[in-house]
C-alpha positions in Angstrom: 170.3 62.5 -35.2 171.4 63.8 -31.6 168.8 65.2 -29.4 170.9 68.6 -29.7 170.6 68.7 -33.2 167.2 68.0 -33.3 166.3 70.9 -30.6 168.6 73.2 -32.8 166.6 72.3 -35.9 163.0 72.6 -34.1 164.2 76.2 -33.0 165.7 77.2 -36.4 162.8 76.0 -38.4 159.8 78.1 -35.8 158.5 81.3 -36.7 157.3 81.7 -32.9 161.2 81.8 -32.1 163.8 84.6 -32.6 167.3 84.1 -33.5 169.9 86.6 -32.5 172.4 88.0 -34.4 175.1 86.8 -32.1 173.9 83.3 -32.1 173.4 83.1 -36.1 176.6 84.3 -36.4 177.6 81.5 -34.2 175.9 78.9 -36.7 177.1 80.2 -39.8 180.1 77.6 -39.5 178.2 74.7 -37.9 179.4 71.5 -38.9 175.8 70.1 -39.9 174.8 71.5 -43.5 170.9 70.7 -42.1 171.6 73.3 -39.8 173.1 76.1 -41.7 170.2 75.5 -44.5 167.6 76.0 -41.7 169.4 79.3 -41.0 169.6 80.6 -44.4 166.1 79.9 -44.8 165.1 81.9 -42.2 163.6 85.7 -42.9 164.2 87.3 -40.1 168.0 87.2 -39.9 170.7 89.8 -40.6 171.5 90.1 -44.3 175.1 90.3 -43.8 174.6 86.4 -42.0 173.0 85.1 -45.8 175.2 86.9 -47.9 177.8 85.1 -46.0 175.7 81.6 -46.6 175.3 82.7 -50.4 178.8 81.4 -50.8 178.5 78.5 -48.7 180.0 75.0 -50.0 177.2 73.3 -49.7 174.1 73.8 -52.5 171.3 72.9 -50.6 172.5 76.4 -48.2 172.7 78.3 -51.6 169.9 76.9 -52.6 168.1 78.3 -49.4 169.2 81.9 -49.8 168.4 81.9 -52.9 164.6 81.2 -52.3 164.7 83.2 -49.3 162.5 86.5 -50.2 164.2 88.2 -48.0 167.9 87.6 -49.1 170.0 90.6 -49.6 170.2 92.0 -52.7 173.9 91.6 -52.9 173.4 87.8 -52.9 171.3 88.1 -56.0 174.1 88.3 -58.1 176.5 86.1 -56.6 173.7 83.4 -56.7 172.8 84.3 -60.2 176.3 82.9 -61.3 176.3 80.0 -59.1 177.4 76.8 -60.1 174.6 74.5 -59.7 171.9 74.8 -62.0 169.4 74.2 -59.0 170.5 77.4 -57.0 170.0 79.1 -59.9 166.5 78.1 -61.3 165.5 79.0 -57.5 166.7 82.1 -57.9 165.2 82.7 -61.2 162.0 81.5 -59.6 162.4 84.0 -56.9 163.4 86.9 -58.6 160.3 86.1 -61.4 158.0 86.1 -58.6 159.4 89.1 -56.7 159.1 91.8 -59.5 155.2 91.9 -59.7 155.4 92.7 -56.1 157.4 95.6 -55.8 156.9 99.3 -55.5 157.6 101.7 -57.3 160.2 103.4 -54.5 161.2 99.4 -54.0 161.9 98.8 -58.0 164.4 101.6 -57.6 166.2 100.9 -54.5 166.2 96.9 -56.1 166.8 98.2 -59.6 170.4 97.9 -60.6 171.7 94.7 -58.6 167.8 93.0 -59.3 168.6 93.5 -63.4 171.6 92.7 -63.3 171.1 88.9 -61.7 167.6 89.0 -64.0 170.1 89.7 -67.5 172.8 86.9 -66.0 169.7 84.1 -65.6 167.8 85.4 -69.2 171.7 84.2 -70.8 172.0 81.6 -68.6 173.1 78.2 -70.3 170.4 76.0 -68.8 167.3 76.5 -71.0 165.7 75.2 -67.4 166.6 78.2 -66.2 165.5 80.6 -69.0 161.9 78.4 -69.0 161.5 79.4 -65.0 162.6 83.4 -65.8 160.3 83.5 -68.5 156.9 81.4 -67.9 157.2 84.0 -63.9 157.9 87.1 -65.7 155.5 86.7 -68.8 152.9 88.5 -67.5 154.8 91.5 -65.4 154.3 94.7 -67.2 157.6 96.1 -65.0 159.5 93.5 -65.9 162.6 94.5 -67.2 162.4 95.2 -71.1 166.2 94.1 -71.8 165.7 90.6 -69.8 162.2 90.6 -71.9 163.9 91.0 -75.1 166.5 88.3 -74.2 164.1 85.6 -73.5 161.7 87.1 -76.5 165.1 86.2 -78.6 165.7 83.0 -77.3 166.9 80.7 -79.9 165.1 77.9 -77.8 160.9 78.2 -78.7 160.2 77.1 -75.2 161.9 79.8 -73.6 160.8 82.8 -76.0 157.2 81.2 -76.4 155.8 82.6 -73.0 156.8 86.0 -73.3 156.0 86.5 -77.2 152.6 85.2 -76.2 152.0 87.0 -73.3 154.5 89.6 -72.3 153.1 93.1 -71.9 155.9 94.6 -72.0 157.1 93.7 -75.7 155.8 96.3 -78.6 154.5 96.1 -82.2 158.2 97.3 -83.1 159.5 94.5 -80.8 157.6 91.7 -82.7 158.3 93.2 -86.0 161.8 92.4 -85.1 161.6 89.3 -83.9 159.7 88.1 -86.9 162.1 89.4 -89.0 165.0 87.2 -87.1 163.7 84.7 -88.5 162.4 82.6 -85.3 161.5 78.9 -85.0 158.7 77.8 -86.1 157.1 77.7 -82.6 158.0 81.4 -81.8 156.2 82.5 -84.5 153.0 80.6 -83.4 153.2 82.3 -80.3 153.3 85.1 -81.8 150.0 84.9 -83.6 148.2 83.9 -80.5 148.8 87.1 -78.7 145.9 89.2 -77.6 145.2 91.7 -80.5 147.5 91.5 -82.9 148.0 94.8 -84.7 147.8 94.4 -88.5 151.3 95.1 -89.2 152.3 92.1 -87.4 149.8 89.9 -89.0 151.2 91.0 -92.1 154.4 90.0 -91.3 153.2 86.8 -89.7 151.7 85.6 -93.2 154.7 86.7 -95.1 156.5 84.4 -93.3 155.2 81.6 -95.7 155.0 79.9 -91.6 151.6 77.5 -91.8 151.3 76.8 -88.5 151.7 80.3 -87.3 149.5 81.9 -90.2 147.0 78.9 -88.8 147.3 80.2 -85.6 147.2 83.7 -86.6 143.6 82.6 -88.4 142.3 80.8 -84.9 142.7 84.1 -82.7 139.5 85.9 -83.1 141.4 88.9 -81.7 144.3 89.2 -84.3 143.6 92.2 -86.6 144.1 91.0 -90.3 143.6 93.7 -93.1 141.4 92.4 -96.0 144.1 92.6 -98.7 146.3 89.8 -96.1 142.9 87.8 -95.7 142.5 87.8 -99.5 146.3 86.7 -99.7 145.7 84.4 -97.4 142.8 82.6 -99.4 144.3 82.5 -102.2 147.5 80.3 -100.7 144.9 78.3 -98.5 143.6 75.2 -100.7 146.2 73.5 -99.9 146.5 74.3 -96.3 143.9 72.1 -94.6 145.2 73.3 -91.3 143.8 77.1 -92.1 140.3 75.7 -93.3 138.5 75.9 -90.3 139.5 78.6 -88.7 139.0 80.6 -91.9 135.1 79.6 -92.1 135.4 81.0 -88.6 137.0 84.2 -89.3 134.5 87.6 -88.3 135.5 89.9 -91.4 135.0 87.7 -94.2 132.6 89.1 -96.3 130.5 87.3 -99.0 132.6 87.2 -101.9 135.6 85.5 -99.7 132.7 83.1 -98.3 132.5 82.1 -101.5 135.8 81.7 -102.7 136.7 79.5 -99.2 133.9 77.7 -100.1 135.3 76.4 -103.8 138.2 74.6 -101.6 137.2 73.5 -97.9 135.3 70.5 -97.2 131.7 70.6 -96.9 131.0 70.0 -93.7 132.7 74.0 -93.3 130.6 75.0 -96.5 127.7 73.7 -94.2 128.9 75.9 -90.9 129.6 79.0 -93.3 125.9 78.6 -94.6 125.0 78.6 -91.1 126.1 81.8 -90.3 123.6 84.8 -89.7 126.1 87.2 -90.3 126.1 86.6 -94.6 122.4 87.7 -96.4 120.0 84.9 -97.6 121.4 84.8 -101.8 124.8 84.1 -99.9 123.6 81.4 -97.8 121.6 79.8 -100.8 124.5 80.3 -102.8 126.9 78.1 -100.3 124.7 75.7 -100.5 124.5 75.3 -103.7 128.4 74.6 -103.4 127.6 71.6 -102.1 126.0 70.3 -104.5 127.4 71.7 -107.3 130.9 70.5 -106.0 129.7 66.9 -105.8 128.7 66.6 -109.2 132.1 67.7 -110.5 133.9 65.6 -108.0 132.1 62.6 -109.8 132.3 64.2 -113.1 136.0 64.7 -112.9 136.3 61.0 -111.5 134.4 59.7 -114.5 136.6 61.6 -117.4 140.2 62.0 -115.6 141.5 58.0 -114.9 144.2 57.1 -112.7 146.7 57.1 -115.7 146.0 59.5 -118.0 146.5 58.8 -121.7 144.9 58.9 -125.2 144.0 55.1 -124.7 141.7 56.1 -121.6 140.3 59.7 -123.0 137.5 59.0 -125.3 138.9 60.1 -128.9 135.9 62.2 -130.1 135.8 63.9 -126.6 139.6 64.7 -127.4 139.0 65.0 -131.4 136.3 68.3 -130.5 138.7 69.2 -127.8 141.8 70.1 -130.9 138.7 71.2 -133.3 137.8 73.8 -129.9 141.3 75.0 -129.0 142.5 75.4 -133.0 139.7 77.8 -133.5 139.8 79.6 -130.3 143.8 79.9 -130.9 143.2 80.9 -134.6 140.6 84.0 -133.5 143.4 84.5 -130.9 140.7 84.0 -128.2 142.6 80.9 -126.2 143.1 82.1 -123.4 143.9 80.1 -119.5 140.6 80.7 -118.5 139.3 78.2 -120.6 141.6 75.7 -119.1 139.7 76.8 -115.6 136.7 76.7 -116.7 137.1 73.2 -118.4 138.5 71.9 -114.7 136.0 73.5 -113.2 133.2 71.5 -115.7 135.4 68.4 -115.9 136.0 68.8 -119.2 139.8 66.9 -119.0 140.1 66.4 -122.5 139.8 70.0 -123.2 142.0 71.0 -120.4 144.7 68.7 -121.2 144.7 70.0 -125.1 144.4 73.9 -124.3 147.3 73.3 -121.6 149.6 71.9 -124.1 148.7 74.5 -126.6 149.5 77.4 -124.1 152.9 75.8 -123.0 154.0 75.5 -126.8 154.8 71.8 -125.7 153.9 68.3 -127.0 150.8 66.8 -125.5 153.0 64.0 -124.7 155.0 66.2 -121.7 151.5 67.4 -120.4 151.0 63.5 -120.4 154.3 62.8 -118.8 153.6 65.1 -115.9 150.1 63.6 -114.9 151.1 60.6 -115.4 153.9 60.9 -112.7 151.9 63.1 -110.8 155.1 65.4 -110.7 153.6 68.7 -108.5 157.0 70.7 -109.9 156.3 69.3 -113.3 152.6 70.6 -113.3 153.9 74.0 -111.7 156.3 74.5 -114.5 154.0 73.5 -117.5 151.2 75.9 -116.1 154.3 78.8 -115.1 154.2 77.7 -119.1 150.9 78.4 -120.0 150.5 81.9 -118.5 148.5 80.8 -115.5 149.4 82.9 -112.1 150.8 80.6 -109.7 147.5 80.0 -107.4 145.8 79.0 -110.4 148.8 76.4 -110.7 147.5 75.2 -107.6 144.2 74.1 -108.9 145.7 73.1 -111.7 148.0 70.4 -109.9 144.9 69.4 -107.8 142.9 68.7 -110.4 144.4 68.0 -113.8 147.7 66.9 -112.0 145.8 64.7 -109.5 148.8 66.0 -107.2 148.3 64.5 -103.6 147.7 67.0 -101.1 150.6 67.2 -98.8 153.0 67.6 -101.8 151.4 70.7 -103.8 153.2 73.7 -104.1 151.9 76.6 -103.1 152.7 80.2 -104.3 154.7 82.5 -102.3 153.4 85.1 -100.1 153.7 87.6 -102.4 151.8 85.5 -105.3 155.0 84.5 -107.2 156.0 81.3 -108.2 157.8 79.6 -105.4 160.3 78.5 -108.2 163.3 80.1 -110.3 162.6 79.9 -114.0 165.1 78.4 -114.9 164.2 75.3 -112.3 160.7 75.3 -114.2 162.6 75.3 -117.7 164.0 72.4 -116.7 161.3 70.6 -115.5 159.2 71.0 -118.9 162.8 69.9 -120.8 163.1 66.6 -118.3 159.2 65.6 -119.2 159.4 67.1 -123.1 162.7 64.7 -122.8 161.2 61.6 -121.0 157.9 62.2 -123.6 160.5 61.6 -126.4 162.2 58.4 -124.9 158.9 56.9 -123.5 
C-alpha cells in the first residue's frame, strides 16, 4: 500500500475529519475499491455521492451503502434488487433494524420507497435473506403488515417461525389463515408458542391433527384452550407421549380430567398431579390410588394376555365361562362394549377376546389373527366392528392388541375414525381370510 493511499484511507475512515462534497465527488471514481468503500461508508456525505456508489461495480462498495444508516432512501431499492446476495442481506439487516427507530413524521416521509425495498427482500430468493428480514422485524409493532404477512407465509419454517412466534403485528384473523394454509409442521409450532393464544386459534391448532404443535400448544401456560378442546385433546392423548407432561402441567384441568390423564401417563406424572395443591384431598387420594391400582393390572394383564395369543395359551375354563358370560348377556340383549372395557380394564382377556368377536359378528379366529400380528389397522377395524367409538379403539389396540406405541392409530380431531369404511371392511375380510387359510 502507498503512503498516499494509506493517508487517504486514515482520513476517510475518521469521524474527527470532514470530507467535502467537492472532494467526494472527486473519489467516487478512484481507482482503489478500498477507497471508494471507505467513502460509501461514511455518514456524513451527500446522498446524491452514495446513490451514485449504490451502483457501483464492486460489492464490497454496495455492500457499504447498503449498511450505511444514512444512505438515501432512493438507494434502498436499487440495493434491494442487487445482485449479490451479501448486499442484500445487509440491507435487509439495515432496514430491519431501522424501522423500530423511526418516527412517526420519519415512517411517513420513509414510507413508500422503505416498503417497497422491505416487500422486494420478504420475496427475495435467498431464504438468508428472508431469515435476516424476519428474526429484525419480529418484534416491531410498525413493521409493515404486508412484508409481515409475506414472511408469516413463508413456505420455508425458518423464515415464517420468528414472526408467527413473535410478531405483534399479526392478528387472531391472520393466524386463523395461516393455519388454514396448511403450514409446515414447524410453523405451526410456532404458532402455539405465542404469548396468549386466543381460543379460536387453539382450536384450530388441535384440529390440525399437528402433535408437535398441539404439544407445544399444551407447554405454553399462556395459550387459552376452551375445556371442550382440552377434553378433545385427552381423549387423542394416550398415545401421544410427547403431550403427557405438559398436560399434568396444564392450570385448567379440573378433577375429572386429572383423572382421566391419569388412566394413561406414566406414573411418575400421576405422582406430580397428586402433588398439586390446586385438586381437593379425595382427588389427591384418588390419583394415588392410580398407582397402585394400575400396577396390579399391568401384572394382571401380563399374566393372562401371552405374547401370542391363542386358545393353547388362554386357560380353557377361563375361556369356557367367558362364552357361558357373553351367550347370556347377548341372549338378555345386555352385551354391550362396555363390558369389553371393563374386562381390559380387570384383565379379564378371555372375556374380552370372546365379547369382541361376538360384537364384530366375526370368527374368534380373525380377532386371533389381528393380535397375533399385532396389526394396529386390524384392531381399529374389528373394534370400528364392534361398535366401540374410535378412542376406545385406542385402548383397545393398547391393550388387547398389544399394539406398540409409536404405530397406534389415533382418532381424528373430530372423534372419527381416521379410516374409510370400506379400508376397515377390508381389513376384517384380509384377517377373517388369513383365519381361514391359517
Amino acid at each position: 500500500m502507498t503512503e498516499a493511499k494509506a493517508q487517504l484511507l486514515r482520513l476517510l475512515g475518521s469521524t474527527e475529519s470532514t470530507i467535502g462534497y467537492e472532494q467526494a465527488r472527486d473519489l467516487l471514481d478512484h481507482s482503489d475499491r478500498e477507497v471508494r468503500a471507505a467513502l460509501a461508508a461514511r455518514t456524513d456525505v451527500e446522498p446524491e455521492i452514495l446513490f451514485y456508489l449504490a451502483q457501483d461495480p464492486d460489492t464490497d462498495v454496495r455492500r457499504a451503502v447498503a449498511a450505511n444508516p444514512m444512505a438515501p432512501q432512493k438507494a434502498t431499492t436499487v440495493l434491494a434488487e442487487d445482485s449479490a446476495d451479501d448486499v442484500r442481506a445487509d440491507l435487509a439487516q439495515r432496514l430491519g433494524n431501522l424501522i423500530p427507530d423511526l418516527s412517526a413524521d420519519d415512517m411517513d416521509k420513509a414510507w413508500r420507497t422503505t416498503q417497497q425495498a422491505l416487500s422486494l427482500l420478504a420475496r427475495d430468493q435467498m431464504p438468508r435473506i428472508r431469515r435476516i428480514l424476519s428474526d429484525t422485524l419480529k418484534l416491531v409493532p410498525t413493521a409493515p403488515r404486508d412484508v409481515i404477512l409475506a414472511l408469516a407465509n413463508d413456505q420455508d419454517a425458518s423464515v415464517a417461525a420468528p414472526v408467527l412466534q413473535f410478531s405483534p403485528v399479526l392478528s387472531d384473523e391472520d393466524l386463523l389463515a395461516v393455519i388454514a394454509s396448511s403450514p409446515l409442521s414447524a410453523s405451526l409450532t410456532a404458532i402455539s408458542k405465542r404469548e396468549g393464544v386466543a381460543y379460536a386459534v387453539s382450536d384450530a391448532i388441535f384440529h390440525t391433527g399437528d402433535s408437535s404443535a398441539v404439544a407445544a400448544l399444551l407447554g405454553n401456560k399462556s395459550a387459552q384452550i376452551r375445556e371442550e378442546t382440552l377434553d378433545a385433546i385427552i381423549a387423542t392423548a394416550p398415545p401421544q407421549k410427547s403431550w403427557h407432561e405438559p398436560l399434568v402441567r396444564r392450570n385448567e384441568i379440573g378433577s375429572a380430567a386429572a383423572l382421566r390423564i391419569a388412566s394413561f401417563v406414566a406414573d411418575h406424572l400421576i405422582e406430580e398431579l397428586a402433588s398439586r395443591a390446586d385438586f381437593p384431598p379425595e382427588t389427591t387420594a384418588r390419583l394415588r390410588d392410580v398407582v397402585h391400582s394400575k400396577l396390579k393390572k399391568d401384572q394382571s394383564t401380563e399374566r393372562m394376555l401371552p405374547p401370542d395369543f391363542d386358545s393353547e395359551t388362554l386357560d380353557p375354563d377361563a375361556v369356557a365361562l367367558a362364552h357361558q358370560q357373553v351367550n347370556t348377556l347377548s341372549e338378555q340383549n345386555l352385551l354391550m362394549p362396555e363390558h369389553v372395557m371393563t374386562a381390559l380394564d380387570d384383565g379379564n382377556m378371555p372375556f374380552a377376546f370372546v365379547a369382541m368377536a361376538h360384537l364384530a359378528g366375526v370368527d374368534q379366529a380373525a380377532i386371533r389373527a389381528a393380535v397375533n400380528s399385532r396389526s394396529a389397522k386390524g384392531m381399529q377395524a374389528l373394534s370400528w366392528k364392534a361398535g366401540f367409538s374410535a378412542q376406545d379403539a385406542v385402548h383397545i389396540q393398547m391393550t388387547l392388541g398389544r399394539v406398540p406405541p409409536d404405530e397406534i392409530i389415533t382418532p381424528r380431531p373430530d372423534g372419527a375414525y381416521d379410516a374409510t369404511e370400506s379400508e376397515m371392511t377390508w381389513q376384517i375380510e384380509l384377517f377373517s381370510e388369513e383365519a381361514k387359510t391359517g
